[in-house]
FIZANU-372728 format. One record per residue (C-alpha): residue number from 1; x, y, z; residue in three letters. Coordinates in nm, 3 decimals. Layout:
N
   voza         X         Y         Z   lopa
    NUM         X         Y         Z    ALA
...
//
This chain:
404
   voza         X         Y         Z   lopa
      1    13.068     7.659    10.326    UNK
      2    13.262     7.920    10.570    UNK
      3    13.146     7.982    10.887    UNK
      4    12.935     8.261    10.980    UNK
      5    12.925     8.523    11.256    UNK
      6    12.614     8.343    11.354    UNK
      7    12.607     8.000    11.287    UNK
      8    12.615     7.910    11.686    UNK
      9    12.326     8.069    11.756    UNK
     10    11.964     7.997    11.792    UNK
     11    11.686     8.180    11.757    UNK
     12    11.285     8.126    11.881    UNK
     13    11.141     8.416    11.565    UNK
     14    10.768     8.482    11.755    UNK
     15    10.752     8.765    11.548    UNK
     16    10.489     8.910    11.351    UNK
     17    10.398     9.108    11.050    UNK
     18    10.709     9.365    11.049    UNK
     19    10.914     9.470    11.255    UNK
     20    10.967     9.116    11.444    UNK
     21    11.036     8.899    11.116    UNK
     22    11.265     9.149    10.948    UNK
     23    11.508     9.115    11.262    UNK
     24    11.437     8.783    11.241    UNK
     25    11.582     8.755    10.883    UNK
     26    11.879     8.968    10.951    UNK
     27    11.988     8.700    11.236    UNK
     28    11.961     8.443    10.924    UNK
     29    12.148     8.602    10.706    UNK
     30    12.461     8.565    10.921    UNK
     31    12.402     8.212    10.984    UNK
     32    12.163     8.206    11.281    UNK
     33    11.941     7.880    11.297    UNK
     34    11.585     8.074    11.298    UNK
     35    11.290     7.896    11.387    UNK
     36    10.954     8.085    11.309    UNK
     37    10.707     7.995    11.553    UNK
     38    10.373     8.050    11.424    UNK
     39    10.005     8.022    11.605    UNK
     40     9.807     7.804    11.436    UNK
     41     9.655     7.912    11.099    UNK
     42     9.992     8.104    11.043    UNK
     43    10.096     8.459    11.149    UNK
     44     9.854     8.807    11.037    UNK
     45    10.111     8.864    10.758    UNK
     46    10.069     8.532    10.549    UNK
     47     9.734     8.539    10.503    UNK
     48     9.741     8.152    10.445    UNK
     49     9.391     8.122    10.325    UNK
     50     9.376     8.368    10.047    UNK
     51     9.741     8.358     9.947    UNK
     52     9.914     8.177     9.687    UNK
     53    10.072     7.843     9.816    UNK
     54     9.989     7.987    10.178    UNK
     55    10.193     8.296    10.192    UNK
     56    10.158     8.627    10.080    UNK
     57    10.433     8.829     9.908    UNK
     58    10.512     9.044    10.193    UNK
     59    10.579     8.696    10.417    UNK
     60    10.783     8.595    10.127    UNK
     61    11.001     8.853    10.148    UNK
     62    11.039     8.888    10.526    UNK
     63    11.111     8.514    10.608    UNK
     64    11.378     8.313    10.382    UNK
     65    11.601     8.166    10.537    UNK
     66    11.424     8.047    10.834    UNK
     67    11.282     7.715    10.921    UNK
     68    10.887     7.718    11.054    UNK
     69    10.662     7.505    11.255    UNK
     70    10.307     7.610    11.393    UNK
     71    10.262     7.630    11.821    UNK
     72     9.968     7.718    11.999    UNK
     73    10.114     7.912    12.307    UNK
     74     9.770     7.878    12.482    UNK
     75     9.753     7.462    12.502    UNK
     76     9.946     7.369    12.795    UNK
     77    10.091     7.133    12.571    UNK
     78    10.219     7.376    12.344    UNK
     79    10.345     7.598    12.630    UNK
     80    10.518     7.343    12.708    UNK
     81    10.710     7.257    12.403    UNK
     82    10.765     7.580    12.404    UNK
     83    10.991     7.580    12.685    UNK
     84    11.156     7.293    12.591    UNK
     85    11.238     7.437    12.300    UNK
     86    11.369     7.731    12.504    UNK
     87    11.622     7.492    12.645    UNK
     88    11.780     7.466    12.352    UNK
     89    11.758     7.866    12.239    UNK
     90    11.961     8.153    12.278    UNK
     91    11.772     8.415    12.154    UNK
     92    11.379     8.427    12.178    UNK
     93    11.302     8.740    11.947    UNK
     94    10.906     8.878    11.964    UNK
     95    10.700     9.207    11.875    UNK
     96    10.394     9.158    12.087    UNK
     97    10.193     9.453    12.148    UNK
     98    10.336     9.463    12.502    UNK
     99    10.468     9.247    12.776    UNK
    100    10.166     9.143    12.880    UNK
    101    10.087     8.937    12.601    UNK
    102    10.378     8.690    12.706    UNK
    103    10.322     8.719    13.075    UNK
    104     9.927     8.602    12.999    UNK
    105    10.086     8.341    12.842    UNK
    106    10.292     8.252    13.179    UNK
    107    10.625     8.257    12.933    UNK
    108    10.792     8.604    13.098    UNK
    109    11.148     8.639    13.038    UNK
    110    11.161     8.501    13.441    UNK
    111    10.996     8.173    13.348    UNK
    112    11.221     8.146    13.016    UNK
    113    11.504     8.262    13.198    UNK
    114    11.401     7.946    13.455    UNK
    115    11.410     7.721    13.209    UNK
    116    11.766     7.855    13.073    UNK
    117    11.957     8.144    13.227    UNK
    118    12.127     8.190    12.919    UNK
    119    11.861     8.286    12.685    UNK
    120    11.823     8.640    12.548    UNK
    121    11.446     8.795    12.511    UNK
    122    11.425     9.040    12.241    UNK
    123    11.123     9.249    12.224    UNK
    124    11.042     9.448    11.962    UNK
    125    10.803     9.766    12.097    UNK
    126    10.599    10.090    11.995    UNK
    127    10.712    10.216    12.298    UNK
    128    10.901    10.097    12.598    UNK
    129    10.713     9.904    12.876    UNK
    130    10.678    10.102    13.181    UNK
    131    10.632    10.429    12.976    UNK
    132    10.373    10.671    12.988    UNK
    133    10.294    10.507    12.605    UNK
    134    10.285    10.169    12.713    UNK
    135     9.920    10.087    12.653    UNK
    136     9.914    10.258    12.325    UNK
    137     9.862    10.023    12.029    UNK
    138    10.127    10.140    11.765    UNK
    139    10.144    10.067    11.406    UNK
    140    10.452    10.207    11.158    UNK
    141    10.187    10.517    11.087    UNK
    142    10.097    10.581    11.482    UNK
    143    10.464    10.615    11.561    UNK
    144    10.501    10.864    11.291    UNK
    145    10.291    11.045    11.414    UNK
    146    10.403    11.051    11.799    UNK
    147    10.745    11.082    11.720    UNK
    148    10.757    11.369    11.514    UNK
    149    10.843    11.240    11.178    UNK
    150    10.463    11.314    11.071    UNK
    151    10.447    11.686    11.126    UNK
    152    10.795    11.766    10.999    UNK
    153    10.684    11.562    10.612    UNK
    154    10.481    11.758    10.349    UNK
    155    10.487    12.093    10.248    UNK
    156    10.394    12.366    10.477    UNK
    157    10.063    12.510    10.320    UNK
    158     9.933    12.114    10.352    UNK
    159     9.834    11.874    10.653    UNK
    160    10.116    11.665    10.825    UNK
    161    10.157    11.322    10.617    UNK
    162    10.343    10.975    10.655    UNK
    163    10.664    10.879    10.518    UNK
    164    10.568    10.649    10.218    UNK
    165    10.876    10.400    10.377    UNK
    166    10.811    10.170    10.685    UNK
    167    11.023    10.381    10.853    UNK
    168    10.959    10.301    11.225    UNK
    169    10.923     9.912    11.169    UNK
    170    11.286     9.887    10.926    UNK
    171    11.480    10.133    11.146    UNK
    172    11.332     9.922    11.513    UNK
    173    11.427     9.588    11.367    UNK
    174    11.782     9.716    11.281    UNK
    175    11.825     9.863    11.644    UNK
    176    11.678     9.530    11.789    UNK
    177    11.919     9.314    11.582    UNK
    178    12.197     9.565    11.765    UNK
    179    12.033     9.484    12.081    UNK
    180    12.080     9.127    12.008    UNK
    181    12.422     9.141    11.938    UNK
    182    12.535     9.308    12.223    UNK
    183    12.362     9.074    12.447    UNK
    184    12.516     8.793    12.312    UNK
    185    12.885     8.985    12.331    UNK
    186    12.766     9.030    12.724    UNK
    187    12.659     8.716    12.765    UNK
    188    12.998     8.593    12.642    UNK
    189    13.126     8.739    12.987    UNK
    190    12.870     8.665    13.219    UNK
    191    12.710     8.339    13.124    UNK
    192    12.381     8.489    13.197    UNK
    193    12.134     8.630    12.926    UNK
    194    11.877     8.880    12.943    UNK
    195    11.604     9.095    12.850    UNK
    196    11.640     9.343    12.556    UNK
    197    11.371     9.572    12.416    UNK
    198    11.359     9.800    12.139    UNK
    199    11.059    10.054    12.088    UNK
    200    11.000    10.202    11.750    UNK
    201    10.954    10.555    11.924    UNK
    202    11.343    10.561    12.089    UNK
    203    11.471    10.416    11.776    UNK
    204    11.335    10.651    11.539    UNK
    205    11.429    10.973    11.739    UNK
    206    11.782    11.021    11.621    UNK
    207    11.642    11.047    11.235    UNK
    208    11.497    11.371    11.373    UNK
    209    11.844    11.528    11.391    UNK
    210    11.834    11.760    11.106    UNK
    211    11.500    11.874    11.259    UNK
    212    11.550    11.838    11.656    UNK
    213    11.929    12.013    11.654    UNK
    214    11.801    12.361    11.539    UNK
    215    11.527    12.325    11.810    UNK
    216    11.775    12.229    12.110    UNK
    217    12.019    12.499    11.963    UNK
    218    11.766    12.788    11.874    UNK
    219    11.413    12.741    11.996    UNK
    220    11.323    12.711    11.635    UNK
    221    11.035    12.418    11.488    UNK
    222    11.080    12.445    11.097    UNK
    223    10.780    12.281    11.036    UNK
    224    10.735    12.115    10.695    UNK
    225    10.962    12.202    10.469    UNK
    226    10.904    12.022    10.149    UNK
    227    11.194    11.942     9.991    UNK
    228    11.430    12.208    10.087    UNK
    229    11.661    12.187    10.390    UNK
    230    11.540    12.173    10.721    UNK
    231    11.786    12.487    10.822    UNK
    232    11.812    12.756    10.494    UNK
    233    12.166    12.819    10.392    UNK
    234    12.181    12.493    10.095    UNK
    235    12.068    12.652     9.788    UNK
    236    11.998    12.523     9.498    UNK
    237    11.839    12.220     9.755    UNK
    238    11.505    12.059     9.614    UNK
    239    11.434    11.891     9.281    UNK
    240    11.365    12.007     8.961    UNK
    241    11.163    11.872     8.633    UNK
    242    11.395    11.820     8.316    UNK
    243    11.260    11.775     7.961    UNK
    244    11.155    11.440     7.956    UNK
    245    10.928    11.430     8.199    UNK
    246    11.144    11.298     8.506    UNK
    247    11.302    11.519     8.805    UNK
    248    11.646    11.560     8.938    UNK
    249    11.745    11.592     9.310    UNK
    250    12.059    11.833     9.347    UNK
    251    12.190    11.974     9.696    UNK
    252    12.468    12.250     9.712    UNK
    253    12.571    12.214    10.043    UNK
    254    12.911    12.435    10.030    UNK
    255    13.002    12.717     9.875    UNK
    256    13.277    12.540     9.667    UNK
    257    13.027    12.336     9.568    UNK
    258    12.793    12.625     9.462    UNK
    259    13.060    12.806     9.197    UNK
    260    13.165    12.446     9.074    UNK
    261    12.730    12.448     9.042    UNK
    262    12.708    12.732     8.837    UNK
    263    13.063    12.631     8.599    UNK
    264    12.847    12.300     8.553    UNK
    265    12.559    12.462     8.422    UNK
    266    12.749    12.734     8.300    UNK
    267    12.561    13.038     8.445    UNK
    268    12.813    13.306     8.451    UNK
    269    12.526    13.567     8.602    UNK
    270    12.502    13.352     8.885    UNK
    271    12.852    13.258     8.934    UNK
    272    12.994    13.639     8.881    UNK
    273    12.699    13.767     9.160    UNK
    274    12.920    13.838     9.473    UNK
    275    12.633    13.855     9.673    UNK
    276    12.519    13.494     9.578    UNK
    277    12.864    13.382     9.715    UNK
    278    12.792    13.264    10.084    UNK
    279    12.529    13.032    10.198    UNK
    280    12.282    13.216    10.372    UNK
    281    12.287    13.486    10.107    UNK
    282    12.170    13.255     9.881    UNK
    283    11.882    13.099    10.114    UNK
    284    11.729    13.450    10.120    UNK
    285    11.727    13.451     9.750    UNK
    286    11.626    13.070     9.757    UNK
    287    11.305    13.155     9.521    UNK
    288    11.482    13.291     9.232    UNK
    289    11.781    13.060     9.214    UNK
    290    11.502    12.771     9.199    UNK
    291    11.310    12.950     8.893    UNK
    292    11.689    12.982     8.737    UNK
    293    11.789    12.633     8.795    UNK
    294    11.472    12.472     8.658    UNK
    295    11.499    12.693     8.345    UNK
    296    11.860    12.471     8.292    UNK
    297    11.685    12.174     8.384    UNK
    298    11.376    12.195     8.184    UNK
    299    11.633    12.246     7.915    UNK
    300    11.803    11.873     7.893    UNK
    301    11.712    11.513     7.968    UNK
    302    11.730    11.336     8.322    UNK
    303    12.047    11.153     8.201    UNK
    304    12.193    11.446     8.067    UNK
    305    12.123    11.665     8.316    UNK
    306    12.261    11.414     8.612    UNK
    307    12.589    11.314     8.358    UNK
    308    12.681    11.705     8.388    UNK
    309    12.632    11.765     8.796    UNK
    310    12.788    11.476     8.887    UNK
    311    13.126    11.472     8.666    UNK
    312    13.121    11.815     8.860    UNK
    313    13.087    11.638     9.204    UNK
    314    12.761    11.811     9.247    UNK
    315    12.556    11.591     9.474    UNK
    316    12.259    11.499     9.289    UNK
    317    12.053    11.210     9.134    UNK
    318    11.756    11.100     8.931    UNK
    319    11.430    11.089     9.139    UNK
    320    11.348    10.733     9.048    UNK
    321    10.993    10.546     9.030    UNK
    322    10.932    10.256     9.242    UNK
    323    11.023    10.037     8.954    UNK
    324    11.287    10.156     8.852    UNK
    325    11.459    10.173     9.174    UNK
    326    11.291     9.785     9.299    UNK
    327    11.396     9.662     8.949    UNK
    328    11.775     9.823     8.921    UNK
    329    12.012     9.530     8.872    UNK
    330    12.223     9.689     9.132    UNK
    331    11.987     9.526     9.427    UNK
    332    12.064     9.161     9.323    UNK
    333    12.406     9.226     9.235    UNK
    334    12.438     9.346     9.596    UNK
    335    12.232     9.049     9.764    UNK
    336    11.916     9.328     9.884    UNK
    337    11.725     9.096     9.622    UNK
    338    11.766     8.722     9.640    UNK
    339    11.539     8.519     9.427    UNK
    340    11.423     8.204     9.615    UNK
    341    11.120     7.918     9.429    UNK
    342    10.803     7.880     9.638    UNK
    343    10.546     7.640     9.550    UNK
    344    10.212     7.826     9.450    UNK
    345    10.448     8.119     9.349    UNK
    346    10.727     7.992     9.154    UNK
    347    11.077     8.159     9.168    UNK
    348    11.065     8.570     9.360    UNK
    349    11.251     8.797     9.503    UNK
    350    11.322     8.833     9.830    UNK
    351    11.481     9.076    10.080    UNK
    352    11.815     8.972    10.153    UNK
    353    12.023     9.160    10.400    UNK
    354    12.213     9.445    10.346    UNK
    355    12.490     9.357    10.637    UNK
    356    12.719     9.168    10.429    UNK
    357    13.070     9.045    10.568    UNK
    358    13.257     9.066    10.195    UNK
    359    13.539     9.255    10.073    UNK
    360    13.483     9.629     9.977    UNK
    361    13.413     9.610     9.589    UNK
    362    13.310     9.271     9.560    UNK
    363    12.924     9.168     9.487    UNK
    364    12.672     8.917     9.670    UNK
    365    12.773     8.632     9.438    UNK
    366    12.930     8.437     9.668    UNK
    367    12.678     8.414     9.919    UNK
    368    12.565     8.185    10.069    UNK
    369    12.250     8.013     9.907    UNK
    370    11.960     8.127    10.084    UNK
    371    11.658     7.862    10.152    UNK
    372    11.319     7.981    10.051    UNK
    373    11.061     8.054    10.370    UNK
    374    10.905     7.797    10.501    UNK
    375    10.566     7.635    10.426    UNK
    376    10.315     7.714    10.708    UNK
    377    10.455     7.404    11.009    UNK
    378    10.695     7.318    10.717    UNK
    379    10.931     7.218    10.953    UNK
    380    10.787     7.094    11.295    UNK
    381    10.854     6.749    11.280    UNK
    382    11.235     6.743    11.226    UNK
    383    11.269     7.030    11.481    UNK
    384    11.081     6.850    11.761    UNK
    385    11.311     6.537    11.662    UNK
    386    11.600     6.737    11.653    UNK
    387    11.563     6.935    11.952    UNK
    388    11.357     6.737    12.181    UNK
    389    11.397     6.372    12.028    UNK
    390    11.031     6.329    11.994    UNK
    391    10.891     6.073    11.763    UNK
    392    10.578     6.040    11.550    UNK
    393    10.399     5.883    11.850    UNK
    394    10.457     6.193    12.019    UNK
    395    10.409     6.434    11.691    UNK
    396    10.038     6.263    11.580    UNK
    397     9.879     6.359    11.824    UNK
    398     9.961     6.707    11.870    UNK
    399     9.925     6.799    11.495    UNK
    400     9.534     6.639    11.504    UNK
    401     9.501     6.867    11.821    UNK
    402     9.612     7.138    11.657    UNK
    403     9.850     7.247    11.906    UNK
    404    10.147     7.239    11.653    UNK
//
C-alpha cells in the first residue's frame, strides 16, 4: 500500500457524539493511526446497550477506520495510562463541553504538554473558551440559533427554523481537522506542539456571507427569504413543481443566462420584453416570472424538464428525496459511502471522507480498504502492548476494575 499524508501520525480520538468523531475519521482516512478512547460503557453516541452488536448506526458511520479501547479518565490508574499513552501521541483531539472538563480531570494541555512537548490538543467547541459564550451548553440546533443561521431559514410569514443538515457539527469538524494540520506543519518548525480550538460559532460565521455582506454593505437584514436569493436581482431563483410530482431548482444568476433561460423554454414574450432584460428589473417583477415559469414546468417531467435547462447551461437540478440522494451510486463510486461488515449488523455503509488525494476524474476504487469501527475496548490489549509493553498481568486487572 502507498503511503499516506498521515500515516506518521497519531491520534488520542476523546471525542464524542459529532463533531469530535467526524474529525476524528477524517485524520483516518489519510492514514492517521486513531485510537478512540472511550469511558467505560462506551461513548453517548453508541448506545451499547440497546444497539445492535453494541453500536448504533450513527457510531457506525462516524468511526471506521479507527482502533478503540475503553479508559476511565477518573481512576488514577486510568489517568495514568492516559498519559502514557500521550507519550506516544501527536495529536489528542476532544469536544468536551469546555476546558474545564479536562482540567477536572488534571489532563490540561500543560500537564499533556509535560508529559510530551510535542503533542497537539485539538478541541472541538460551541464557542471559544474565554468568551462571553463559554458556559453555554451548545448542541448543532443552539448554535443555529446564536449564530444566525436560524433566523435567516424559513419563509418570512413563518417562525425562524433549523437547517435539517448538522450544519454546525460537519462544518466545526472540517475547520478543526484544518486546525490540526496546520499545527502539525508548525510543529514541523518548532518542535513544540500546541493547543488548537475550534468553536462551532466562529466556524459557521463565514456561511452567513450571502446574508452578512448586504448587512456590512447596506444596513439591510433580509430576513427569511425562502428560497429566493438573499439580495433580489436572480430571477427566475426558487423551485418549481413539474408534472410528475417532483420539483426543480433553477437559478438565473446573469443576464446571459436569463435570454439563454427563456430560448430553453422557448418563451419568446419573455425573452422579446426589454424591460425584463437586466437583473433588478426582473426582481421587481419576481412574482409573475415565477407564475410563468411554473406554468413550463408543470408542463413536463423532472427529467425532462432538467435535460432542457441544463444542455442550455442553466444552473439547475432535481430537488431530490433523502433516498434518492443517500442511495445515488455516485456516493460509493466517490468513496462518501464505504461499506464495512459489523458483527450484530452485517455489511453497511459508512461515511468515508470526501478529501481524497486521487487524480481528477478517477473514482474511490483504489482506496485504501477501510477497517470497520471498532467493537466497544476492541482494541485495548494490543494497544497497551504496543505502546506501553504491558502484559496480561498488567491488563487483568485493570479490565476487572473497569478502568479500561
Amino acid at each position: 500500500m502507498p503511503p499516506r499524508p498521515l500515516d506518521d501520525v497519531r491520534v488520542l480520538d476523546l471525542g464524542q457524539v459529532y463533531n469530535g468523531p467526524y474529525c476524528g475519521m477524517l485524520l483516518a482516512a489519510q492514514g492517521a493511526d486513531v485510537i478512540k478512547i472511550e469511558p467505560p460503557g462506551g461513548e453517548i453516541v453508541r448506545r451499547a446497550a440497546i444497539s445492535p452488536g453494541g453500536a448504533s448506526y450513527s457510531f457506525l458511520m462516524l468511526n471506521a477506520g479507527k482502533r478503540g479501547m475503553t479508559l476511565d479518565l477518573k481512576d488514577p490508574r486510568g489517568r495514568e495510562i492516559f498519559l502514557r499513552l500521550v507519550e506516544h501521541a501527536d495529536v489528542v483531539l476532544e469536544n468536551f463541553r469546555d476546558a474545564s472538563v479536562l482540567a477536572s480531570l488534571d489532563l490540561a494541555y500543560d500537564v499533556l504538554a509535560a508529559r510530551n512537548p510535542r503533542v497537539i490538543l485539538a478541541s472541538g467547541r460551541g464557542y471559544r473558551n474565554g468568551s462571553v459564550y463559554e458556559q453555554f451548553g451548545a448542541m448543532d440546533f443552539t448554535v443555529q440559533a446564536i449564530s444566525g443561521h436560524m433566523s435567516i431559514t424559513g419563509f418570512p410569514d413563518q417562525p425562524p427554523v433549523k437547517a435539517g443538515a448538522t450544519l454546525c457539527d460537519m462544518l466545526g469538524s472540517v475547520h478543526l481537522f484544518g486546525a490540526i494540520l496546520l499545527a502539525l506543519r508548525e510543529r514541523e518548525r518548532t518542535g513544540r506542539g500546541r493547543a488548537v480550538e475550534m468553536p462551532m460559532l466562529d466556524a459557521t460565521f463565514p456561511a452567513l456571507m450571502a446574508y452578512s455582506s448586504p448587512y456590512l454593505e447596506k444596513g439591510l437584514d433580509v430576513g427569511r427569504t425562502g428560497n429566493r436569493h438573499s439580495v433580489p436581482g436572480s430571477s427566475p431563483y426558487g423551485i418549481y413543481p413539474t408534472s410528475d410530482g417532483h420539483w426543480i431548482a433553477i437559478m438565473c444568476v446573469t443576464d446571459a443566462h436569463w435570454r439563454q433561460f427563456c430560448t430553453a423554454i422557448g418563451d419568446d414574450v419573455l425573452l422579446a420584453d426589454e424591460t425584463l432584460a437586466k437583473g433588478p428589473q426582473r426582481a421587481a417583477r419576481r412574482d409573475e416570472i415565477d407564475a410563468r415559469v411554473r406554468d413550463w414546468s408543470c408542463a413536463l417531467g423532472r427529467q425532462t424538464a432538467i435535460a432542457q435547462l441544463s444542455g442550455a447551461g442553466i444552473p439547475c437540478a432535481p430537488v431530490r428525496t433523502l433516498g434518492e440522494a443517500v442511495d445515488d451510486p455516485y456516493n460509493e463510486e466517490q468513496g462518501l459511502l464505504r461499506r464495512v461488515t459489523y458483527e450484530g449488523w452485517g455489511e453497511v455503509r459508512v461515511l468515508g471522507s470526501p478529501i481524497q488525494l486521487r487524480d481528477p476524474g478517477s473514482t474511490a476504487a483504489e482506496l485504501p480498504p477501510l477497517a470497520p469501527p471498532p467493537k466497544l475496548g476492541e482494541h485495548a490489549r494490543a494497544i497497551l502492548a504496543e505502546l506501553l509493553g504491558m502484559g496480561d498481568a498488567e491488563i487483568d486487572p485493570l479490565q476487572k476494575d473497569g478502568v479500561v
